[in-house]
FIROFI-848833 format. One record per residue: residue in three letters; x, y, z of N, C-alpha, C, CB in turn. Coordinates in steps of 0.1 Angstrom, whole numbers, plus 2048, in hexadecimal, padded with zeros to 3 digits. Glycine has a CB too. Example, Ala and Ser with C-alpha at 12.3 -4.5 7.8 and 13.67 -1.06 7.14 Angstrom:
BEGIN
ALA8847C784E87B7D384E8847DF84E8717D385A SER8807EA8478897F584788180084F88D7FA839 
This chain:
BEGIN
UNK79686A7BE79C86B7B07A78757B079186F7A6 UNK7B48717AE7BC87A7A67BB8857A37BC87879D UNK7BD8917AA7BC8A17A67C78A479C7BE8AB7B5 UNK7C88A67917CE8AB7847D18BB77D7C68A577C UNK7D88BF77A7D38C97727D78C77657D68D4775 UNK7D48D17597D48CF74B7E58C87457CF8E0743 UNK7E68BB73E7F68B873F7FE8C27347FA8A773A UNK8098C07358138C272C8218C172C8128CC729 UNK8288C471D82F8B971983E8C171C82A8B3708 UNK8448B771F84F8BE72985F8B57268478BB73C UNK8688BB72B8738B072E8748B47398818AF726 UNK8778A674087B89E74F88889B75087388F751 UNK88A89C75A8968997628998887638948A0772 UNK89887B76089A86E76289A8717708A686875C UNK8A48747768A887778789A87C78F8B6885788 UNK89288178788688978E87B87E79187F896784 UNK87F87578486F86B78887286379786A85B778 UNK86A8607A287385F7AE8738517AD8708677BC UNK86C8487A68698377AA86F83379A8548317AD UNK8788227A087681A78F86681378F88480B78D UNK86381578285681178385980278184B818779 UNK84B7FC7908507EE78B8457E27838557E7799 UNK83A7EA77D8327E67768347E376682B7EE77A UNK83D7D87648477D475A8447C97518537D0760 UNK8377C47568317B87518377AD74C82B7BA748 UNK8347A274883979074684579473E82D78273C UNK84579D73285279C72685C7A472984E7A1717 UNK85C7A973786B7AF73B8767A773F86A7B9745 UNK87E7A273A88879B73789479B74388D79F729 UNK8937AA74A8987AB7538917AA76189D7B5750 UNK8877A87628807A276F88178E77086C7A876D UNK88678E76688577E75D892775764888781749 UNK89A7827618AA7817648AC77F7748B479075E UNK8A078977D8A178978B89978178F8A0793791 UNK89577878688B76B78E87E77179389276379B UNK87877C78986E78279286078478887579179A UNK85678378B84578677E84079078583577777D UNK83B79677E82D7A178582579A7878247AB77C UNK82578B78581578978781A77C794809782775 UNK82377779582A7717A68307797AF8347687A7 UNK8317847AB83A78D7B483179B7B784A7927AA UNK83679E7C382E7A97C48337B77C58257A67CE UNK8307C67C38317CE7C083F7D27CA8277D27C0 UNK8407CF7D884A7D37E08557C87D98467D37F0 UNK8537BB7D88627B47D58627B77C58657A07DA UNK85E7BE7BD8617C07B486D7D07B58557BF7AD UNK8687DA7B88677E57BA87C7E37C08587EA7C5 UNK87C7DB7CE88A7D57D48917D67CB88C7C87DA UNK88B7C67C28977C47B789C7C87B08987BF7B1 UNK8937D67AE8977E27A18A57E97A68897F279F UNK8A07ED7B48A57F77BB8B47F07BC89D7FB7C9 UNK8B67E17C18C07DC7C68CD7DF7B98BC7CC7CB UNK8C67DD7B08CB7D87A28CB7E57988BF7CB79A UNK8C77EE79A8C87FB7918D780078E8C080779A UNK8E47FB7978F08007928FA7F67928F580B799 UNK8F27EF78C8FB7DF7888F67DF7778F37CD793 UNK9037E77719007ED7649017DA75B90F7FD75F UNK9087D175D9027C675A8F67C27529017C2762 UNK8EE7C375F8DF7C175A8D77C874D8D87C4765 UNK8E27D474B8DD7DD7408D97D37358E97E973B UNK8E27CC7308E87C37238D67B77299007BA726 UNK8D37B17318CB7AC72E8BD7B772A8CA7A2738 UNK8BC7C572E8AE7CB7288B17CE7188A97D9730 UNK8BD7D07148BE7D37098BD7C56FE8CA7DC70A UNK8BD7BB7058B87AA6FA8AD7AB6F98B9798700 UNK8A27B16FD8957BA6F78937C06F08917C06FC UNK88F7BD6E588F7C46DD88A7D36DC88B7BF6D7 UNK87E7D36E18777E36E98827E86F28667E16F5 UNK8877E56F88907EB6FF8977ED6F88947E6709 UNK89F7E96EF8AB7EF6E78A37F96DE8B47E36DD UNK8997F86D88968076D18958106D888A8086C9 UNK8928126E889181A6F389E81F6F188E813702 UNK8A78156F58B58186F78BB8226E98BE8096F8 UNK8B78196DD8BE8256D28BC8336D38BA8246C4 UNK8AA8366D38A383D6D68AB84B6DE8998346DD UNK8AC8456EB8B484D6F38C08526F28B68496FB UNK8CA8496EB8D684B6E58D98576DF8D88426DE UNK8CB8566D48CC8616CB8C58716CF8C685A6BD UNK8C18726DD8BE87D6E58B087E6E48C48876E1 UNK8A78746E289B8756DC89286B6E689D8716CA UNK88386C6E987F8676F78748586EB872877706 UNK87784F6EC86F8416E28628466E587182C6E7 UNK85A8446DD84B8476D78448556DE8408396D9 UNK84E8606DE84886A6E883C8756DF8568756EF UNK83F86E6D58308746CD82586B6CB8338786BE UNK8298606CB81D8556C681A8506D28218476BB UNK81F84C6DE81B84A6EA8278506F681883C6E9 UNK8238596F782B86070382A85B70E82886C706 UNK83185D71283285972283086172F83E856725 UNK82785873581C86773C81F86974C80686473A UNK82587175182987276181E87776983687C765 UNK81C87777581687F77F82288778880D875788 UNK81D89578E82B8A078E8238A879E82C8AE779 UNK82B8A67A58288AE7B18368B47B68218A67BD UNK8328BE7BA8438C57BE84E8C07B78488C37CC UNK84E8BC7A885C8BE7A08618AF7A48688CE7A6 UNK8598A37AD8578957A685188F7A085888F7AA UNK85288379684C88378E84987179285288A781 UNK83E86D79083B86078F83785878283285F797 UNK83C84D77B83384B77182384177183D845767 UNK81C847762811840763812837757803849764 UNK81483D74A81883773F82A83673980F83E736 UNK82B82A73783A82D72F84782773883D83F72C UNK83E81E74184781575085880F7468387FF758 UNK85780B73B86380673986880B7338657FE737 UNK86681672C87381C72987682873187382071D UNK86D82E73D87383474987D82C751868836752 UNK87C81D75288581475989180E75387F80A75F UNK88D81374789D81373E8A681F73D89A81172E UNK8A082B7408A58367428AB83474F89C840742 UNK8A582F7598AB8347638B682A7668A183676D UNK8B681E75F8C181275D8CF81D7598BC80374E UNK8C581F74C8D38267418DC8307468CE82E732 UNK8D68397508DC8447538DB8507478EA840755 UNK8CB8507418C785873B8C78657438BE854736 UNK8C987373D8C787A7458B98817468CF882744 UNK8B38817368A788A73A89D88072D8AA8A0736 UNK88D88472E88387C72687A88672387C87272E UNK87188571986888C71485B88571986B88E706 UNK85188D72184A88872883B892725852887735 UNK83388B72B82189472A82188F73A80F88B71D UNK81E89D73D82189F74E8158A275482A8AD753 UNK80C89B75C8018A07638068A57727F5895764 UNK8018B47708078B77807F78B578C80F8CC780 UNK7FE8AE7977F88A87A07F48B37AD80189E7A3 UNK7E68BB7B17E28C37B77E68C07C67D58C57B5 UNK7E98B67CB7EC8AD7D67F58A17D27DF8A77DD UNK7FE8A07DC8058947DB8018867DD80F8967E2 UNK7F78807D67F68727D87FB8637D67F18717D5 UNK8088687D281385A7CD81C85C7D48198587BE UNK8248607DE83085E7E682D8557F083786B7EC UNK83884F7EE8388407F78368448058468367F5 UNK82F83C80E83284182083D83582182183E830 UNK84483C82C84F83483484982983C85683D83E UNK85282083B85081584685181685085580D848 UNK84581185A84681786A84480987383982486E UNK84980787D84A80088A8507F588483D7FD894 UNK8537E788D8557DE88D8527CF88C8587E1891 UNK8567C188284A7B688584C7B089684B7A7877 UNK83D7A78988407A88A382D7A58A98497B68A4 UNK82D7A38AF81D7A08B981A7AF8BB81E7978CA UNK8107AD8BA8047BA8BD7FC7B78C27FE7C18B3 UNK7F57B88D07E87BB8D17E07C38D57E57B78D5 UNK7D57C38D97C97CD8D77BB7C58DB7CA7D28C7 UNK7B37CE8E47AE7CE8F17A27D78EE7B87D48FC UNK79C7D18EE78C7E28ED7827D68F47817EB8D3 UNK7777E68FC76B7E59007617F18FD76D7E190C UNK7527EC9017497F19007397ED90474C7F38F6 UNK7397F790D72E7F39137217F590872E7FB921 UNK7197E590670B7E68FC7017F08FF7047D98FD UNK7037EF90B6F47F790B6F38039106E97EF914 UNK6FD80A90F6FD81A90E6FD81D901708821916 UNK6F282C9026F28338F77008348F06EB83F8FA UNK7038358E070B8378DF71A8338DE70783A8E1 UNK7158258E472681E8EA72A8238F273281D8E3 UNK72482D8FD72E83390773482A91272683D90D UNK73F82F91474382891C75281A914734822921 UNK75481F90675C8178FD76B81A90A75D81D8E9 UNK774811908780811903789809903784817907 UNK79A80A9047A28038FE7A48078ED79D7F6902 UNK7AB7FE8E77AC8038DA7A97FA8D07B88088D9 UNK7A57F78C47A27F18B67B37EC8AE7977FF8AC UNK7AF7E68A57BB7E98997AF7E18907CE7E0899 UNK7B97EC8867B37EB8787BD7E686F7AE7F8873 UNK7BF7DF8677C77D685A7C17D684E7C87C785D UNK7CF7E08457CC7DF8387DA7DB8337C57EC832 UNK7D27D082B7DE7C58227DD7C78117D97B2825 UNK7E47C380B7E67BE7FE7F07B07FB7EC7C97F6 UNK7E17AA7FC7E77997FA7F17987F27DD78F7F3 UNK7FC78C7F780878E7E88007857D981C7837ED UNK8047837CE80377E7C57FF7707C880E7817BF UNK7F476B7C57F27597C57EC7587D280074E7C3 UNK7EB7667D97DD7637E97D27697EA7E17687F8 UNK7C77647E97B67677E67B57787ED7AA7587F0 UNK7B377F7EA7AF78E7F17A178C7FA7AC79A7E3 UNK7A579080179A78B80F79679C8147A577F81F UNK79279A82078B7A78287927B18297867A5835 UNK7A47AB82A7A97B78307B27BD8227B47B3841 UNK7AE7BC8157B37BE8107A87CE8077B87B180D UNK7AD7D28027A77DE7F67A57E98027957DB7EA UNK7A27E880C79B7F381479D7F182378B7F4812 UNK79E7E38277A67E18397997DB83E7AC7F3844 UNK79A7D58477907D78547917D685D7887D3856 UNK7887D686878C7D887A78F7CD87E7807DC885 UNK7987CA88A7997BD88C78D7BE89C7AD7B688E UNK7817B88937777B889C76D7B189F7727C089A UNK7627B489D7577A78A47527A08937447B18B0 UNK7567A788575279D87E75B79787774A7A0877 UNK76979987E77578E87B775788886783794878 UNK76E78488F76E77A89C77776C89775C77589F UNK7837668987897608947877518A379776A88F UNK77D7578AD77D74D8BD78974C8C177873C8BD UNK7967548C07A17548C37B174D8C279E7568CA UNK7A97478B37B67408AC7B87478A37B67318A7 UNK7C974789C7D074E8967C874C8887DE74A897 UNK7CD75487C7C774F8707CF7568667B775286F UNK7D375385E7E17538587DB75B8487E9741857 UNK7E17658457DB76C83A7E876A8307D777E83E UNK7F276A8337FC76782C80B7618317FD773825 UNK81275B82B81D75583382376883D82D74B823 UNK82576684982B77285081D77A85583577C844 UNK81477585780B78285C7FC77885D80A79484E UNK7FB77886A7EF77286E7E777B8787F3766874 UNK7D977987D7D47818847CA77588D7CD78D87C UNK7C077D8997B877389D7B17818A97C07618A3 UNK7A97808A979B7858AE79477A8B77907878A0 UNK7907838C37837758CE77D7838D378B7678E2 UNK77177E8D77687888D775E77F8E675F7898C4 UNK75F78A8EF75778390174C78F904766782914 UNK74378C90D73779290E73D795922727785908 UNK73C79D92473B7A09357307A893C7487A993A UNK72B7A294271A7A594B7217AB95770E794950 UNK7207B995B71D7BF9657117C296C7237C6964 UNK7097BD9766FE7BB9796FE7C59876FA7AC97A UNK6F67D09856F07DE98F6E87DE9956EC7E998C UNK6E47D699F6D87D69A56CF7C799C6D07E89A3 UNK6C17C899F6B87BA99C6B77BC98F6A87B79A2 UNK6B07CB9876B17CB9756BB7D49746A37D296C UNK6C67DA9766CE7E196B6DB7DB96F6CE7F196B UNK6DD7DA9636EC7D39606F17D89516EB7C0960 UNK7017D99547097DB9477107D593F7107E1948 UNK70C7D592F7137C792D71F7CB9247087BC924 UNK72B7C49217327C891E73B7C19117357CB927 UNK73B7C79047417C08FB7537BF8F873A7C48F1 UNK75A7B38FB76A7B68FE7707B18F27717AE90B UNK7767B58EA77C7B38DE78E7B38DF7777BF8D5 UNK7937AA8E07A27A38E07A579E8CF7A27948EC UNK7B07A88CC7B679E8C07C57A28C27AF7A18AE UNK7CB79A8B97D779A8B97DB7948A97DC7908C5 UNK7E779E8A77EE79D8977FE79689A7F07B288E UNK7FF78D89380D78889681878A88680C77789B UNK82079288782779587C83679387B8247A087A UNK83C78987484478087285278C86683876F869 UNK86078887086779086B86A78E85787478E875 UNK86578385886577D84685A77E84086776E844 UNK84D78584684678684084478983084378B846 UNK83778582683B78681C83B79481483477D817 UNK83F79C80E8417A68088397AD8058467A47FF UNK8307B480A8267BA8038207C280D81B7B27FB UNK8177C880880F7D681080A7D181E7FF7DD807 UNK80A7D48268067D383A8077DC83F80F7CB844 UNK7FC7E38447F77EF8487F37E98587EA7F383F UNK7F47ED8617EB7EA8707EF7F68777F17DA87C UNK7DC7F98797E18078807D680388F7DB819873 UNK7D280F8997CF80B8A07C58178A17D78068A9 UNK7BA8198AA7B78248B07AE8208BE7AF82E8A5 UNK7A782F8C47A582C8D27968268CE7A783A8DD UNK78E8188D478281B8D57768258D87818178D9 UNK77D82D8E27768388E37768438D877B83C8EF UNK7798428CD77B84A8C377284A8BB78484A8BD UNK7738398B87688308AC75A82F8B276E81D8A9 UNK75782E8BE74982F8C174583B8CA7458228C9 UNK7498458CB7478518CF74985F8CC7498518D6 UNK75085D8C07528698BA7558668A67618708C3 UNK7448658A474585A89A74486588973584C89D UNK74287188E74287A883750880880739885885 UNK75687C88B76887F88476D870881775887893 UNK77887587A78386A87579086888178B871866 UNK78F85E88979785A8927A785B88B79284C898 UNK7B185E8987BC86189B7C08518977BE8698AA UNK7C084D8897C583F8897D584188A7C083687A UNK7DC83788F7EF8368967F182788C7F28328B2 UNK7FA82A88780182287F80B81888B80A82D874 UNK80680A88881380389281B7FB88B80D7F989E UNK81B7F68818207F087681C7F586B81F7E5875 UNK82A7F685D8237F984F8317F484681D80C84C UNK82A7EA8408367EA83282E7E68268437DD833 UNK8397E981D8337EB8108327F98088277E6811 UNK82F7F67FB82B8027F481B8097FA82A7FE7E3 UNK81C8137FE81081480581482680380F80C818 UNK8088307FE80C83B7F68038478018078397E4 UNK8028547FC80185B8037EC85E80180D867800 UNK7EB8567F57E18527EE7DB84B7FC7E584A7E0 UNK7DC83F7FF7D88368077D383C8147E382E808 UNK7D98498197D58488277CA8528237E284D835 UNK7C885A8187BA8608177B08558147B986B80C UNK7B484C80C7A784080E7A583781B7AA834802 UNK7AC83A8267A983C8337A18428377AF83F837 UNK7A884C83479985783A78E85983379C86683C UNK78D85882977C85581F776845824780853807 UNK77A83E82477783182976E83483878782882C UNK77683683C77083E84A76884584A776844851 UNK75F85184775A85984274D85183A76386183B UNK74F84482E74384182A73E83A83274083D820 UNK74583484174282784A73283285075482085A UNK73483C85472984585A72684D85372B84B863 
């Protein structure tokens, strides 16, 4: 949860809030204009189109054929922040940026208009949990290689390495395993080693083999080999893709720490929020 402290009521900088918010719903007239819905589109190609379009003062004239938007707009005109008494508009505030929670369109009319400042109810944030992470590596084939011997205490004897995949399906695709929380690409995604397609741009496939090393007449070692592979398509579709990797030997032998997970791909809105529900995820697995 959200670490907070007591809010208050403040003027903001427009320039300070650091995102256009792009949570704008069906009657924004200007997502309408860019051929785009909250509810077909998803958070990263919304988020683009803001960004692409934010100084193409043009588009001003379609938010203001809104009628809410033009009382925003007078509102502002006249130096004054629209309903900052009856419903204010409420930020989250770490080191002097501000994110919004309530009040998404007329923050994104501000930041159209070239407003300079807003009257705001500020919750300041004990930890930074909303700054976006950067995009890291390249699309592209990935694979990944783990073993482990069954019948040692412990899994000893693991290695090679795992991946783990966390998605956010786009708009109009069923949310499946690897979505809200991730999972391993492991023995209970056994795919028998055909691809399996989670969304146009990003498929995966898992096989899973057994290897008998036999020691003499009774002792022998048996051994469980886990192969998968992520194939990720330069057009992939827009939205959250996480694939990280770590060592087997981490996950089955050193199971009271939180493994050295390595990011090999990531796009999307994906926050600073996210990689601690990484590490809690992990943590309630044992």
């Amino acid at each position: 949860m959200v670490q907070k402290q007591k809010p208050e009521r403040r003027i903001v900088k427009v320039s300070d809030i650091v995102e256009i918010p792009t949570e704008l719903g069906s009657r924004c007239l200007l997502l309408q204009e860019l051929g785009l819905s909250a509810y077909r589109n998803s958070e990263e190609e919304i988020l683009e189109a803001l960004i692409e379009t934010a100084k193409r003062p043009e588009l001003l004239d379609k938010c203001l054929a809104y009628s809410r938007c033009q009382k925003f707009w007078n509102a502002f005109n006249q130096g004054d922040t629209p309903f900052a008494e009856r419903d204010p508009i409420r930020l989250l505030e770490y080191e002097g940026r501000f994110w919004v929670v309530e009040g998404k369109h007329r923050v994104c009319l501000a930041k159209r208009a070239g407003i300079q400042n807003l009257e705001a109810v500020v919750y300041r944030l004990k930890e930074d949990t909303e700054s976006l992470l950067i995009p890291e590596g390249k699309p592209g084939r990935y694979c990944f290689s783990s073993f482990f011997n069954t019948s040692a205490r412990n899994n000893q004897g693991a290695g090679g390495t795992l991946a783990y995949l966390w998605i956010s399906s786009p708009p109009g695709i069923i949310p499946g395993i690897f979505d809200f929380r991730g999972a391993w690409l492991d023995v209970p995604q056994n795919t028998g080693g055909s691809f399996t397609e989670l969304f146009p741009g990003l498929k995966y496939k898992v096989s899973i083999c057994r290897k008998v090393e036999k020691r003499g007449f009774f002792r022998r070692k048996e051994w469980l080999v886990v192969e998968s592979e992520v194939l990720i398509e330069p057009d992939h579709s827009k939205t959250k893709i996480w694939l990280l990797e770590v060592t087997a030997e981490e996950i089955f032998s050193q199971r009271s720490l939180v493994p050295s997970f390595r990011t090999v791909y990531r796009f999307g809105c994906w926050r600073n929020k996210h990689v601690k529900q990484l590490s809690q995820m992990w943590l309630r697995l044992f």
